[in-house]
Backbone as CSV, one residue per row, in Angstrom:
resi,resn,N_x,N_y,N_z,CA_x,CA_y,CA_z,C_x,C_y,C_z
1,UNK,46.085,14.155,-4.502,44.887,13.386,-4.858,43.637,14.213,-4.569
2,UNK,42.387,13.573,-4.880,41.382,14.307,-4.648,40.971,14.696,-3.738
3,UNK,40.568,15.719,-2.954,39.872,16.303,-1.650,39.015,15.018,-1.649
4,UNK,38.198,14.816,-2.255,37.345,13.585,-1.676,37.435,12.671,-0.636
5,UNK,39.010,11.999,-0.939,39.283,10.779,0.238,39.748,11.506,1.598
6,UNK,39.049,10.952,2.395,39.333,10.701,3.808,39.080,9.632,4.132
7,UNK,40.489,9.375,4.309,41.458,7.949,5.223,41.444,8.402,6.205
8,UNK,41.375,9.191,7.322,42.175,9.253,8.410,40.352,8.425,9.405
9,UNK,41.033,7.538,10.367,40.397,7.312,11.032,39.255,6.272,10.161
10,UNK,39.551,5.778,8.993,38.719,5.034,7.784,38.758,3.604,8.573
11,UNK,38.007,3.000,6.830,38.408,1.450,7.249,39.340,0.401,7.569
12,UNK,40.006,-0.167,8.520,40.929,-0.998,8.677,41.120,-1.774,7.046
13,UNK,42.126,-1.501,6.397,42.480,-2.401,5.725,42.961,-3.849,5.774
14,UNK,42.675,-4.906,6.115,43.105,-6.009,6.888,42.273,-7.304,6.758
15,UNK,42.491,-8.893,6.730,41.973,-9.236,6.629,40.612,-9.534,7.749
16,UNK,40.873,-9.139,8.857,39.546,-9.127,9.624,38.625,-8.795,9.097
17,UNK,38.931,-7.300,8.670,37.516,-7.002,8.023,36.869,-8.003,6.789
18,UNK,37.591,-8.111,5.816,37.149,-9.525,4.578,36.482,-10.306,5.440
19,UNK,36.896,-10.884,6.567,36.301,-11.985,7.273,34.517,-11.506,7.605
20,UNK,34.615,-10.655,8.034,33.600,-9.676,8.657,32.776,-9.861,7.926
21,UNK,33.168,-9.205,6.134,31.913,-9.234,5.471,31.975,-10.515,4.912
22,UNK,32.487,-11.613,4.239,31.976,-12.758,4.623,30.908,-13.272,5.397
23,UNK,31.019,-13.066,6.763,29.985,-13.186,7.684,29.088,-12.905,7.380
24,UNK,28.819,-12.100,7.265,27.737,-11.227,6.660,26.642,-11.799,5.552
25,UNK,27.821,-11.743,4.118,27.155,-12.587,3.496,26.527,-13.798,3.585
26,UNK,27.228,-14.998,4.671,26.797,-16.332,4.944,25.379,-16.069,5.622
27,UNK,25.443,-14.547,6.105,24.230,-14.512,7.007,22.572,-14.290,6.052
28,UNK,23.707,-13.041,4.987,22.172,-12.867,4.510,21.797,-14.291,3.443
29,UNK,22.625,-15.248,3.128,22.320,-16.333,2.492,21.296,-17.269,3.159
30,UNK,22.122,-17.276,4.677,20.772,-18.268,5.318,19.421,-17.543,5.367
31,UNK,19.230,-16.348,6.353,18.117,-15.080,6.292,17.315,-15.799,4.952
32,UNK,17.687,-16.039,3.719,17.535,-15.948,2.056,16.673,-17.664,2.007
33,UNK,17.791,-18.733,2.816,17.578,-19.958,2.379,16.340,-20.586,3.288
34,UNK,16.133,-19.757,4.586,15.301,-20.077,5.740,14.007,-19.878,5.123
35,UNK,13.633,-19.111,3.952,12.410,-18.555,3.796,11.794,-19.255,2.658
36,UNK,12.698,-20.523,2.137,12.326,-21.476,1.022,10.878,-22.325,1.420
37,UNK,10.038,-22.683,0.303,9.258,-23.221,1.041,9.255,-24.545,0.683
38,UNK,8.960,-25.489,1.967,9.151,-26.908,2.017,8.381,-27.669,0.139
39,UNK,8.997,-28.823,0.012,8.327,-29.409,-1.582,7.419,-30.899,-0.858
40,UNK,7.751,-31.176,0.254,7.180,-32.136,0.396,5.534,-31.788,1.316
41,UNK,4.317,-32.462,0.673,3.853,-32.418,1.022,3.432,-32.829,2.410
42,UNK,2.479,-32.853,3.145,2.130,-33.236,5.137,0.948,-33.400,4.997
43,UNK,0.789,-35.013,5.608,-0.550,-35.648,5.270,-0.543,-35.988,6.911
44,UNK,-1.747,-35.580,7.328,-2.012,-35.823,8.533,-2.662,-37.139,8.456
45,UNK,-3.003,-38.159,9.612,-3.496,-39.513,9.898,-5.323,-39.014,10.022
46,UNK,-5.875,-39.857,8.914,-7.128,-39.829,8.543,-7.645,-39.845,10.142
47,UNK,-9.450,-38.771,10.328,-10.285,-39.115,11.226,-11.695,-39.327,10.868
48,UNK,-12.042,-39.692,11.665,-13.536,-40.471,11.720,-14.145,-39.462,12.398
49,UNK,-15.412,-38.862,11.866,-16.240,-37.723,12.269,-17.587,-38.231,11.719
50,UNK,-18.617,-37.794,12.756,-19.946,-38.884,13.070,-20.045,-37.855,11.330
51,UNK,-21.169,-38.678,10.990,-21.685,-38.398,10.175,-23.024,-37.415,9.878
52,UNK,-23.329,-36.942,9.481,-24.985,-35.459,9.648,-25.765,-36.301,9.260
53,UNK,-26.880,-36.387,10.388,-28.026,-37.162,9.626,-28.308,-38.645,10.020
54,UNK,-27.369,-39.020,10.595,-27.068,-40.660,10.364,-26.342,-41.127,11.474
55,UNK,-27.449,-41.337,12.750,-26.315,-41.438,13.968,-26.081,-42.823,13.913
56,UNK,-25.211,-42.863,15.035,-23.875,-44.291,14.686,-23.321,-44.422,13.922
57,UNK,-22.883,-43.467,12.666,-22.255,-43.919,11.431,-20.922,-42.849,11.137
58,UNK,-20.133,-43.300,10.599,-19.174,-42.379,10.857,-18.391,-42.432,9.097
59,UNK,-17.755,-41.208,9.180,-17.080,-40.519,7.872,-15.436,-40.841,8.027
60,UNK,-14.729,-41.027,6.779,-13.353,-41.042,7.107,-12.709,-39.507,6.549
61,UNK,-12.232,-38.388,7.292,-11.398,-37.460,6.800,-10.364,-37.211,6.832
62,UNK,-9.533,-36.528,5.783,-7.943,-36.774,5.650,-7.659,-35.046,5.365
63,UNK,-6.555,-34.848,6.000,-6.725,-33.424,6.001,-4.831,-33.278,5.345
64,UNK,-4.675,-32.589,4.851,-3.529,-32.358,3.775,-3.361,-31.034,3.710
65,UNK,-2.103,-30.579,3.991,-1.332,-29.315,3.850,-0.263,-29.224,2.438
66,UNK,-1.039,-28.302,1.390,-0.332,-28.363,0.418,1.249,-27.786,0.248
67,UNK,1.925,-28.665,-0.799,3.395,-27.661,-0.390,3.466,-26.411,-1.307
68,UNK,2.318,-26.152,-2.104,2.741,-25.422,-2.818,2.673,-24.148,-2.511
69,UNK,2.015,-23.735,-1.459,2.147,-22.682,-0.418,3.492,-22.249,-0.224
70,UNK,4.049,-20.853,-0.213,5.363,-20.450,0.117,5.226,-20.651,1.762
71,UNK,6.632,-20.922,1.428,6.388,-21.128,3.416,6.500,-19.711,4.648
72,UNK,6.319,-18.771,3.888,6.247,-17.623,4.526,4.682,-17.426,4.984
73,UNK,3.532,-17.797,4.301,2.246,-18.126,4.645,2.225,-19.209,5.687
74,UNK,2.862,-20.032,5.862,3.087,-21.073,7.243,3.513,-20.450,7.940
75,UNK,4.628,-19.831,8.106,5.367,-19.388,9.455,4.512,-17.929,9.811
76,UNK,4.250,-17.530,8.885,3.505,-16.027,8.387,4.018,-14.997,8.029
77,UNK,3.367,-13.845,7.863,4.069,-12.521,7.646,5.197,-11.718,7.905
78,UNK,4.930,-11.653,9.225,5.935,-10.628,10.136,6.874,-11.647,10.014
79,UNK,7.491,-13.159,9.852,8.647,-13.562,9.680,9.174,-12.902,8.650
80,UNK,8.501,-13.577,7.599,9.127,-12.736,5.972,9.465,-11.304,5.866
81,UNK,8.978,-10.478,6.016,9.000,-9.083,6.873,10.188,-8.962,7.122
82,UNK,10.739,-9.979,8.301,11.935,-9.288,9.156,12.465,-9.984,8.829
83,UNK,12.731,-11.054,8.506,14.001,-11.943,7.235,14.193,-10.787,5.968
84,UNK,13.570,-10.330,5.469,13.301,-9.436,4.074,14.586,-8.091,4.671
85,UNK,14.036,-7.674,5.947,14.517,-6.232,6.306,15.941,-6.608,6.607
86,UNK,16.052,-7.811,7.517,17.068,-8.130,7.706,18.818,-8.506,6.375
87,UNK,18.217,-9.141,5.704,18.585,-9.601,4.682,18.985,-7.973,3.691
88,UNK,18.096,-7.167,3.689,18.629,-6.249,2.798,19.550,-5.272,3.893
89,UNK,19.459,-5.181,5.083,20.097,-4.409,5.966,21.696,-5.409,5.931
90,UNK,22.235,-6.458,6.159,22.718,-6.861,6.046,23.506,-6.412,4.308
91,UNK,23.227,-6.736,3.076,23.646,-6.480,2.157,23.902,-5.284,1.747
92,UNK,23.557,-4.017,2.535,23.607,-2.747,1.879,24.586,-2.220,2.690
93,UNK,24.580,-2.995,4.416,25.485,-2.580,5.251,27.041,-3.336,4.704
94,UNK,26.953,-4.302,3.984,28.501,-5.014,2.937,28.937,-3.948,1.985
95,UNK,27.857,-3.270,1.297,28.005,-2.562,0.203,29.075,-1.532,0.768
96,UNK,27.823,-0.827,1.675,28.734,0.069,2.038,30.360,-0.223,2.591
97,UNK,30.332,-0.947,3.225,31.870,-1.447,3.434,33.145,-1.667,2.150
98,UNK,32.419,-2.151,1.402,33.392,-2.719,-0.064,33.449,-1.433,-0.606
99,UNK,32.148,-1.174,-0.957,32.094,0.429,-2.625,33.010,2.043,-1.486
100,UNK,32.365,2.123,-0.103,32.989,3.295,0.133,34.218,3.163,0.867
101,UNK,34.562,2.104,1.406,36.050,1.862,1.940,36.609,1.456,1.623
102,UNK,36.746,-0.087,1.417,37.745,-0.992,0.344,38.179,-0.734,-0.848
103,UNK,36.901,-0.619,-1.094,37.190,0.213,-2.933,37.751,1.238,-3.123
104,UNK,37.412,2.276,-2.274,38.070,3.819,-1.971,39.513,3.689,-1.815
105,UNK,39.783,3.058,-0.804,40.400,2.968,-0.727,41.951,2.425,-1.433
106,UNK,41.461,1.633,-2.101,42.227,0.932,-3.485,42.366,1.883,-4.617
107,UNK,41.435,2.526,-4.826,41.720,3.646,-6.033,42.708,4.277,-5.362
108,UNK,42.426,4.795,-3.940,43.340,5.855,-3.732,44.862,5.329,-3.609
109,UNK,45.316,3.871,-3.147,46.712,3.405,-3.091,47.015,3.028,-4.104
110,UNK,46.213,2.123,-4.873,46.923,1.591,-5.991,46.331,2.398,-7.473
111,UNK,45.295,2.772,-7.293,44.703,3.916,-8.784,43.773,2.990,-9.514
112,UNK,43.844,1.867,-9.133,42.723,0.765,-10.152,42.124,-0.057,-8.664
113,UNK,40.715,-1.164,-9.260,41.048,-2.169,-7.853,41.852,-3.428,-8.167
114,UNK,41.965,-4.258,-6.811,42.539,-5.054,-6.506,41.823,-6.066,-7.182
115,UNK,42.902,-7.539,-7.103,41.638,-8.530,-7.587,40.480,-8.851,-6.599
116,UNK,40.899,-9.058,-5.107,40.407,-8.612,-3.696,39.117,-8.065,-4.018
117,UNK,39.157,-7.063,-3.970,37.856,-5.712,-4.270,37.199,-6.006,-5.204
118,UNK,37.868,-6.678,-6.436,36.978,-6.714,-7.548,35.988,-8.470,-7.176
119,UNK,36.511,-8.894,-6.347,35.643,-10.211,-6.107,34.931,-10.080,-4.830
120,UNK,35.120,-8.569,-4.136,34.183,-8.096,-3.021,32.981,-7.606,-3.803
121,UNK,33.791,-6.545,-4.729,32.304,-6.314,-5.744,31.789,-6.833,-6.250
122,UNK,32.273,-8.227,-6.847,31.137,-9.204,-7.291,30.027,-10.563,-6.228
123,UNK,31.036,-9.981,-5.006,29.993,-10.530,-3.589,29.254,-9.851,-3.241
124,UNK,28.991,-8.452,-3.762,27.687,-7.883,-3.330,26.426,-7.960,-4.143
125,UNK,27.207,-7.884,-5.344,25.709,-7.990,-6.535,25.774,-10.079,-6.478
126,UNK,26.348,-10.199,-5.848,25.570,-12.033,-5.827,24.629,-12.267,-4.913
127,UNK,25.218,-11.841,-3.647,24.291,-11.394,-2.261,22.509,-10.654,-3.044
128,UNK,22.910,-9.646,-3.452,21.622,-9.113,-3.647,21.019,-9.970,-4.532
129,UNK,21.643,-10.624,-5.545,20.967,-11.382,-6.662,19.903,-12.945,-5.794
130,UNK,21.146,-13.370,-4.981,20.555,-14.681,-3.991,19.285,-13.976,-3.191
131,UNK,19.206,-12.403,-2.762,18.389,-12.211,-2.150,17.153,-12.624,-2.696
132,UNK,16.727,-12.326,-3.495,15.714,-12.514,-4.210,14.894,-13.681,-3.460
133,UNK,15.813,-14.667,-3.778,14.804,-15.968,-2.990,13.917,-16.168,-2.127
134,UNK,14.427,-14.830,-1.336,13.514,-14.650,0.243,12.102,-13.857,-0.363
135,UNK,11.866,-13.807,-1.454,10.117,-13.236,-1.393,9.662,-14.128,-3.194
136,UNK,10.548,-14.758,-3.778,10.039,-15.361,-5.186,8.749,-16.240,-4.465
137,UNK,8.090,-15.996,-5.512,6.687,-16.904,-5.275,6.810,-18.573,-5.255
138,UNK,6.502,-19.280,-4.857,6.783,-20.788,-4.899,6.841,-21.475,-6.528
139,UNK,5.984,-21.096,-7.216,5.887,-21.404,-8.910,6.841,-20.504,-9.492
140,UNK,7.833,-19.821,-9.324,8.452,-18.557,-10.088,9.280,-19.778,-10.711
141,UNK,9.505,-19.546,-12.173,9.360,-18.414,-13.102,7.818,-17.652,-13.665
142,UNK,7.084,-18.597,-13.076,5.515,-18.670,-13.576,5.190,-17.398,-13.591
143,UNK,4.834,-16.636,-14.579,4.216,-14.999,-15.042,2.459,-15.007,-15.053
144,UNK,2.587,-14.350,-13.848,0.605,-14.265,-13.893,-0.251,-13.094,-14.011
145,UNK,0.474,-11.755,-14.967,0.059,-10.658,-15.273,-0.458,-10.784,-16.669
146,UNK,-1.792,-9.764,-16.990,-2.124,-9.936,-18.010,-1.046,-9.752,-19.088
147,UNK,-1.513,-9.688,-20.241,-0.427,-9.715,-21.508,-0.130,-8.452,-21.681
148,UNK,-0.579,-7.283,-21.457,0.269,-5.924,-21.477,1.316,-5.701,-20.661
149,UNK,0.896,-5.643,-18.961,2.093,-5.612,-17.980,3.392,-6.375,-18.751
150,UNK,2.797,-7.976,-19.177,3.647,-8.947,-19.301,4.659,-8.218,-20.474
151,UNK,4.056,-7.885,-21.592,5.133,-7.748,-22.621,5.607,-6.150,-22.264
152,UNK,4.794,-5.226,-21.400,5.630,-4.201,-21.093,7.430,-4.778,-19.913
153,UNK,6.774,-5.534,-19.240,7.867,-6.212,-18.856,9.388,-6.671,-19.771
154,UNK,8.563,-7.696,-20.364,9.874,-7.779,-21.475,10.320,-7.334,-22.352
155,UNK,9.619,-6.054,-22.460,10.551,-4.670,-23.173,11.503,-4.089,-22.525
156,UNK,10.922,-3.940,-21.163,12.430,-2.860,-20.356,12.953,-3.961,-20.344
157,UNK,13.083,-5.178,-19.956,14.328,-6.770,-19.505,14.987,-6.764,-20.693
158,UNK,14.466,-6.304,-21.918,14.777,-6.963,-23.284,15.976,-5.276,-23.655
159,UNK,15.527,-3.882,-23.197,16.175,-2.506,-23.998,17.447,-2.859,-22.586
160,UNK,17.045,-3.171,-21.655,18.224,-2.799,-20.423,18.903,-3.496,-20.608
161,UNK,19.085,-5.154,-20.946,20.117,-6.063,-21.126,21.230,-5.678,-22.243
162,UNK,20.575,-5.009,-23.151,20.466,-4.612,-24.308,21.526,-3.156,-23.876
163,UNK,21.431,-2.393,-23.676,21.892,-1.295,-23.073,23.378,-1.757,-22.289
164,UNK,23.205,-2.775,-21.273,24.327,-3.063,-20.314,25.517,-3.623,-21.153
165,UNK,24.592,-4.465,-22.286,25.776,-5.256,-23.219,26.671,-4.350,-23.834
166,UNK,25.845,-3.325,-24.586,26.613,-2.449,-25.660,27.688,-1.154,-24.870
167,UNK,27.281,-1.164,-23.750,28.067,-0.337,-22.730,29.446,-0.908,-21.859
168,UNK,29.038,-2.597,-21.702,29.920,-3.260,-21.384,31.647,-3.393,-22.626
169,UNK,30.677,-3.785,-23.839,31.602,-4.404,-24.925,32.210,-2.732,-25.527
170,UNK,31.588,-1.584,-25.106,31.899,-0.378,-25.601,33.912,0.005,-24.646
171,UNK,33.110,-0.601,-23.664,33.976,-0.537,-22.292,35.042,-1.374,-22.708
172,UNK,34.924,-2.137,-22.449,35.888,-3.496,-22.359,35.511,-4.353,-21.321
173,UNK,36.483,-5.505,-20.919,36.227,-6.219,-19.614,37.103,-5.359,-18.693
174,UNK,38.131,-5.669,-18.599,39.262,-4.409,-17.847,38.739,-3.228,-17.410
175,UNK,38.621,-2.629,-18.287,37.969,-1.264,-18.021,36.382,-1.581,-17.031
176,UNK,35.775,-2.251,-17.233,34.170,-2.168,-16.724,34.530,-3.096,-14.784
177,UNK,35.504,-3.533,-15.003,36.442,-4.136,-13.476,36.916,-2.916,-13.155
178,UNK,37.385,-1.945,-13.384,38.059,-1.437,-12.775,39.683,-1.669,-12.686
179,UNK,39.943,-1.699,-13.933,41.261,-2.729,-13.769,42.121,-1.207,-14.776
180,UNK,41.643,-0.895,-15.758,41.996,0.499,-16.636,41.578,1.546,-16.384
181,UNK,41.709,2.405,-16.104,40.613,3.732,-15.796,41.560,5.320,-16.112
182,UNK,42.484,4.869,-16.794,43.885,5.942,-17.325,42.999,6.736,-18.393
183,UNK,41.908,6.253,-19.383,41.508,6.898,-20.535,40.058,6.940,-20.036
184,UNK,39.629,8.065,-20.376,37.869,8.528,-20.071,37.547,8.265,-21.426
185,UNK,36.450,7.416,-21.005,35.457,6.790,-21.969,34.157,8.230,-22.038
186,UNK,34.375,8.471,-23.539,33.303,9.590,-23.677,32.139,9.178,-24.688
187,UNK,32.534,8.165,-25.498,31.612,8.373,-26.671,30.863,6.976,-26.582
188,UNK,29.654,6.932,-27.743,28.863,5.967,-27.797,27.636,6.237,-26.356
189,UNK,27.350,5.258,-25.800,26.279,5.551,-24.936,26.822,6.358,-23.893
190,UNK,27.906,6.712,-23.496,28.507,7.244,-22.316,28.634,8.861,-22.956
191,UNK,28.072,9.022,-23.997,27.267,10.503,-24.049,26.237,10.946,-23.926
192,UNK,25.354,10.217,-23.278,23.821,9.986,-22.697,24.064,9.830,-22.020
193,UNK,24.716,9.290,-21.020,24.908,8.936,-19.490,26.326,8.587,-18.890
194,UNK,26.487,8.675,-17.777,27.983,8.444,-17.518,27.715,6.887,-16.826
195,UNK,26.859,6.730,-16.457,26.731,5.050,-16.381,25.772,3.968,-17.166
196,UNK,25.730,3.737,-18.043,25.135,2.480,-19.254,24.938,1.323,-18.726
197,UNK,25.631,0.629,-17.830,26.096,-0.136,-17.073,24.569,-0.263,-16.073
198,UNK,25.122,0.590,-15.274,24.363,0.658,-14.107,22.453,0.735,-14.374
199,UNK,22.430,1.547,-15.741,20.954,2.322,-15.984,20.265,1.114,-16.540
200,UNK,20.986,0.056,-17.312,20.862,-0.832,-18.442,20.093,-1.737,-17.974
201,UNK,20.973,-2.024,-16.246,20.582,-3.659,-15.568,19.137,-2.760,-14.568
202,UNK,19.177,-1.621,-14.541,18.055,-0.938,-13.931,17.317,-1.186,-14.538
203,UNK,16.678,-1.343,-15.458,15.638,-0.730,-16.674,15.210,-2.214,-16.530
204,UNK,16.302,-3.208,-16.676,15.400,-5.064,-16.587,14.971,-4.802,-15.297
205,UNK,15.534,-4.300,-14.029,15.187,-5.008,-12.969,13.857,-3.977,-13.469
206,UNK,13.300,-3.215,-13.477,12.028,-2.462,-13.135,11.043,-3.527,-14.091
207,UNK,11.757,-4.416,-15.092,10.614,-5.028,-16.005,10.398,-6.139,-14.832
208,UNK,11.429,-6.665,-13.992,10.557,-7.599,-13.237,9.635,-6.981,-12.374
209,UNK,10.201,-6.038,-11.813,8.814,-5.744,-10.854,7.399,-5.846,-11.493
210,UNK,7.827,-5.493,-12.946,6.404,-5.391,-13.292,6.061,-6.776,-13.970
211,UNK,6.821,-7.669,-13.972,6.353,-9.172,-14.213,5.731,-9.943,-13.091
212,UNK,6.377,-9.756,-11.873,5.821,-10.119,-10.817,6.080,-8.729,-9.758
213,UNK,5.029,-8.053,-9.761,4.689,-7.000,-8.787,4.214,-7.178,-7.627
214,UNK,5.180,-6.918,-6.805,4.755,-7.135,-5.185,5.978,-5.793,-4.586
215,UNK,5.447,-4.913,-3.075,6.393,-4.614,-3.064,7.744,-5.214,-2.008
216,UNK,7.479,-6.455,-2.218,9.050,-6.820,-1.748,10.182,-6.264,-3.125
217,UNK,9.437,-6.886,-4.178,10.362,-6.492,-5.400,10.506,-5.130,-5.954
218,UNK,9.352,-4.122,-5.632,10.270,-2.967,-5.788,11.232,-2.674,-3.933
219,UNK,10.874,-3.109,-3.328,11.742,-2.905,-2.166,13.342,-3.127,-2.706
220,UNK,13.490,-4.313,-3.317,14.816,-5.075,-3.939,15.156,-4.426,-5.173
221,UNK,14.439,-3.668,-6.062,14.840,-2.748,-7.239,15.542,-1.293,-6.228
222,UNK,14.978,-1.227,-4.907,15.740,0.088,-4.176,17.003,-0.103,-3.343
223,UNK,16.758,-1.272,-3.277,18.443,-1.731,-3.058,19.261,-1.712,-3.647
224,UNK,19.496,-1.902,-5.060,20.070,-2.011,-5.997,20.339,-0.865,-6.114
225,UNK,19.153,0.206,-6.549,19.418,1.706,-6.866,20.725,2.292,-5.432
226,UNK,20.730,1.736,-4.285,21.608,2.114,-3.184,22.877,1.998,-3.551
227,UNK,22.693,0.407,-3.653,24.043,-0.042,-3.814,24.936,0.344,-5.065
228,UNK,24.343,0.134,-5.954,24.929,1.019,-7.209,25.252,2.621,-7.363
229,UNK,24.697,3.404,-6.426,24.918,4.738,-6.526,26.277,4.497,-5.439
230,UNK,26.168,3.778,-4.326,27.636,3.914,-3.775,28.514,4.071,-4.608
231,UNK,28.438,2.673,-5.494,29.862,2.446,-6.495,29.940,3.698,-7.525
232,UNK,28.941,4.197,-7.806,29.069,5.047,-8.868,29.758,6.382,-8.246
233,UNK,29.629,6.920,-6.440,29.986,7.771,-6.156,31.801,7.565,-5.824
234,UNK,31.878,6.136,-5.787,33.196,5.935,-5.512,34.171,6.117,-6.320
235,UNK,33.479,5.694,-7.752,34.175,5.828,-8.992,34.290,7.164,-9.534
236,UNK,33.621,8.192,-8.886,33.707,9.045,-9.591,34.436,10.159,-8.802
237,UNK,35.060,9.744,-7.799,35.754,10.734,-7.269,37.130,10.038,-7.053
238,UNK,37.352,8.819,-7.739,38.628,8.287,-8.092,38.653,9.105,-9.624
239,UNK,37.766,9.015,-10.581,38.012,9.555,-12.385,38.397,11.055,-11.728
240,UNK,37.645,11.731,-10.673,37.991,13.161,-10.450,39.405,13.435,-9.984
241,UNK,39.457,12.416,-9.495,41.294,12.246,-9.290,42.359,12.688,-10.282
242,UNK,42.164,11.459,-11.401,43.398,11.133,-11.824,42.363,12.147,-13.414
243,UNK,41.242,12.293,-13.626,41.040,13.392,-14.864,41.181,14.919,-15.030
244,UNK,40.880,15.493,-13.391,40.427,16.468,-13.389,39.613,16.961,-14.401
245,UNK,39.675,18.244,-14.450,39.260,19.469,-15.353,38.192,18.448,-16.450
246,UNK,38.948,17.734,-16.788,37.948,17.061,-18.303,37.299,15.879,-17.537
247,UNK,37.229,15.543,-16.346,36.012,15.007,-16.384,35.286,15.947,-15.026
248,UNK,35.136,16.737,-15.120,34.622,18.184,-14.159,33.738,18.274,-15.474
249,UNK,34.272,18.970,-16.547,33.491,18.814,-17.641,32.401,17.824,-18.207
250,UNK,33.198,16.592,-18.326,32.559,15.575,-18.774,30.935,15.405,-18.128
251,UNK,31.487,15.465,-16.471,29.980,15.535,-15.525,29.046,16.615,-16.025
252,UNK,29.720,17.956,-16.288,28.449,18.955,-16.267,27.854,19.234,-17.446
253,UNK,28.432,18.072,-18.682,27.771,17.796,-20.052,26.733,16.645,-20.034
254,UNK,27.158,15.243,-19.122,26.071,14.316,-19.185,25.664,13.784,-17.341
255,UNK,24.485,13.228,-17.867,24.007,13.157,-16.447,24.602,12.500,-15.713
256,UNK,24.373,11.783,-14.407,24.933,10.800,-14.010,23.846,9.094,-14.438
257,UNK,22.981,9.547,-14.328,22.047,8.038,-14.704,21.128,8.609,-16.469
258,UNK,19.724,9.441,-15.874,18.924,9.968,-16.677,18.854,11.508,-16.972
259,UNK,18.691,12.199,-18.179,18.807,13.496,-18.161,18.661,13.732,-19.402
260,UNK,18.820,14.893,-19.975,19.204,15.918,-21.067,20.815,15.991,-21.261
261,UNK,21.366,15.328,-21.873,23.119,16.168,-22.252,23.132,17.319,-22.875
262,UNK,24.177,17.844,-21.859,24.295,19.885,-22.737,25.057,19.007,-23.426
263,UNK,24.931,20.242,-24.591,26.490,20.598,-25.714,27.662,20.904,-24.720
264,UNK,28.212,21.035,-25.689,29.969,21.439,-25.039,29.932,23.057,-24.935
């Protein structure tokens, strides 16, 4: 097999660990759900304050805390902050567990993944997806950039979805799981790039940042870029496995994300 894997002294294969990252996830969910902000409004009990001008006479005031405030402005900053850090430290520290051990590990025993692995890998991109919650604005979906940002936005959301589909259906379902990986996929978009997939759902996430720009959300577009380069490094030293020589080649013709493709 490939020089790449080293097992010795690796991850426990076992269910403890599953349990582990479970944990994990439940954690960065709450971290995620703690930072919601309350819908009900808080009406404090009206007071009586003398009046200017006019002694003995008095005013009735009612003082009201709106809900439409995210509740990270109530509790304040430095919470959101360290729920935010926390929450992505948590999800990148799963990643790494699933994409460079579990997963690795599965290519290397069985040559494809498990169903196991393949529903670990779809607990990490849910995790990151739920993350989100911990910095969306209280009105989101609500778009409050002028109309250029805005429709530059839904150009990259609109070419990347666009991109992931035709790379997906180019693929198959099987194949894009990890379930086939006997035949190297060369042609169509995977002669521009060796991941379509990965570059496709990149290209939307960068249109949100720029729909709603803050940097929590490019913080969360660099998570993604993490977590996805794991998987991509995992996968590609399982294809170096079982392709050799022609996909040694394949790499030093197209990029791995963005680039120039040589000729042959």
């Amino acid at each position: 097999m490939d020089g790449n894997y080293n097992l010795q002294g690796g991850f426990i294969y076992s269910s403890r660990n599953y349990i582990v990252i479970v944990i994990l996830g439940i954690l960065s969910l709450v971290s995620g759900a703690c930072t919601q902000s309350p819908k009900q409004a808080i009406t404090a009990t009206p007071l009586e304050v003398p009046k200017e001008g006019s002694p003995g006479e008095y005013i009735n005031v009612r003082i009201q805390l709106s809900s439409d405030q995210p509740f990270s402005q109530v509790i304040g900053s430095i919470m959101l902050i360290t729920l935010y850090l926390l929450s992505a430290f948590i999800i990148l520290f799963a990643a790494f567990l699933i994409f460079r051990k579990v997963v690795r590990r599965d290519y290397y025993r069985k040559g494809r993944l498990t169903p196991i692995s393949t529903l670990l890998e779809i607990l990490v991109f849910f995790l990151f997806s739920a993350s989100a919650y911990i910095f969306v604005p209280s009105d989101w979906p609500a778009v409050h950039v002028s109309p250029i940002p805005m429709t530059i936005g839904w150009i990259f959301i609109t070419i990347g979805l666009a991109i992931m589909s035709i790379a997906m259906g180019g693929l198959g379902l099987r194949r894009s799981l990890g379930q086939e990986v006997n035949v190297l996929k060369q042609g169509g978009l995977y002669r521009i790039t060796r991941n379509p997939q990965i570059l496709g759902w990149g290209l939307a996430l960068i249109g949100l940042v720029v729909l709603w720009p803050s940097w929590y959300v490019l913080g969360w577009l660099i998570q993604y870029a993490i977590i996805t380069h794991m998987m991509a490094l995992t996968e590609e030293e399982h294809l170096h496995a079982i392709h050799g020589n022609d996909y040694a080649q394949y790499c030093r013709r197209v990029p791995r994300y963005l680039g120039i493709p040589r000729k042959p």
